[in-house]
Phi, psi and omega in degrees: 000151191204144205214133206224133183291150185293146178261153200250120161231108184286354176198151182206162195267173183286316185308301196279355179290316191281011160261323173292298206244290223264353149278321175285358182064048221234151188270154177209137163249130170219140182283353170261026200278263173260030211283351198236007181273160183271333170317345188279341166257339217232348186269047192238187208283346209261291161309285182340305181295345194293310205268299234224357199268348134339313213291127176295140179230151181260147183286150151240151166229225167349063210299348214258315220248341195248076162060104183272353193235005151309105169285036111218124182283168181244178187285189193260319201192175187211095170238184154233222217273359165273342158290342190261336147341276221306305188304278185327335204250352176272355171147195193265126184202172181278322186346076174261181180201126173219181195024060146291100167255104186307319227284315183287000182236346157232047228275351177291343185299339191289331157327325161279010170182167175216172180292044178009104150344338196280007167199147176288164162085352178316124174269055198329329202288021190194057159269141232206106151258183208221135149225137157216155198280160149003071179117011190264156174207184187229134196287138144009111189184152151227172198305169175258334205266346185058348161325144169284127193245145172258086171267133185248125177266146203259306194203128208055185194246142183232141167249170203221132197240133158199136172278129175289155165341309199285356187257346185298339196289343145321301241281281180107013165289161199295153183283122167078057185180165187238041176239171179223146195251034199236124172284099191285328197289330183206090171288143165295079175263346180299292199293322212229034186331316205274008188277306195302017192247340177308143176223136176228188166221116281182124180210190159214145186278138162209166201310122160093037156247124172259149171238124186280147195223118161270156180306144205075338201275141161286116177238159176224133184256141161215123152356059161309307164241170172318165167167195176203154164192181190245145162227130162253152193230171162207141195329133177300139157288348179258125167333279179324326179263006169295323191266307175323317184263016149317283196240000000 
């Protein structure tokens, strides 16, 4: 397997991204994405709980230890979401929270970004965070929905492995499902042979850094330190891979 860092840009004009990148599908990290939200100051853990921290959220913990070849997991546990702070800030755990929409139980938080000018097709009605503790990671996977996503990190470092489309036959995914059964943290090349034929790309996420994931590409996260961040997408434009991720 072989893997080459995501290229880095700290800013970029609209012209050149949507030439560079966001037509040819090709991935990028960059800071001027939300370099101007106030969420970038204002966003911390401590509020969340003020707001939202009453609410029950289901826990994910471990996919390695709860049958790894499930394409859907069930939850770990069910608190709430200041205990689930309060749990992730205490030291290295599995412990995740994804697809959250905090928005709906705070909605003044949307008040705090906006929808960036640099692409079009933005699915406003569904922006959607992630949290995790210290050592936690999100298994090998690309979206079912096929979109593009912009996850922007808020807080602590996260790294980010990705493959394009063109790599799944690598890959190991699972049947009737958008996982892959292959563990990038101690990869299996005995168990998994063609994963070493694979070529990806590789970075860690820090605070006021986005990484654009095109539509299709398979990521894999993993937690360095505890943290959070959000991600927005925007509709894929070919009919065809709208309807591929219907069904």
């Amino acid at each position: 397997m072989d893997l080459q860092p995501i290229e880095f840009r700290e800013s970029i004009t609209r012209e050149e991204f949507q030439k560079e990148y966001y037509l040819p599908q090709k991935p990028l990290i960059f800071r001027s994405f939300g370099e101007n939200w106030p969420s970038m100051q204002n966003w911390t853990y401590e509020r969340f709980k003020t707001l939202v921290g009453h609410e029950k959220v289901q826990v994910f913990g471990s996919w390695k230890t709860n049958q790894p070849t499930r394409i859907k997991m069930p939850p770990e546990q069910v608190m709430s979401f200041s205990d689930y702070i309060d749990l992730i800030q205490q030291g290295p755990n599995d412990f995740r929270l994804f697809l959250f929409n905090i928005f709906k139980y705070a909605p003044q938080l949307k008040q705090d970004f906006t929808f960036p000018d640099i692409a079009d097709g933005w699915v406003k009605s569904v922006p959607v965070m992630f949290f995790g503790g210290e050592g936690s990671e999100v298994r090998l996977h690309y979206d079912i929905d096929l979109s593009n996503v912009f996850l922007t990190q808020f807080s602590g470092e996260k790294r980010v492995t990705l493959f394009s489309p063109e790599m799944s036959p690598f890959l190991y995914k699972q049947p009737m499902g958008s996982h892959s059964n292959v563990d990038l943290r101690n990869p299996d090349y005995n168990e998994f042979p063609a994963l070493a034929k694979a070529e990806g790309f590789t970075a860690v996420l820090k605070h006021g850094d986005t990484v654009f994931m095109p539509s299709g590409w398979w990521h894999y996260n993993e937690y360095i330190t505890t943290g959070f961040g959000m991600a927005l997408r925007t509709v894929n434009s070919s009919i065809l891979k709208q309807l591929k991720g219907a069904y």
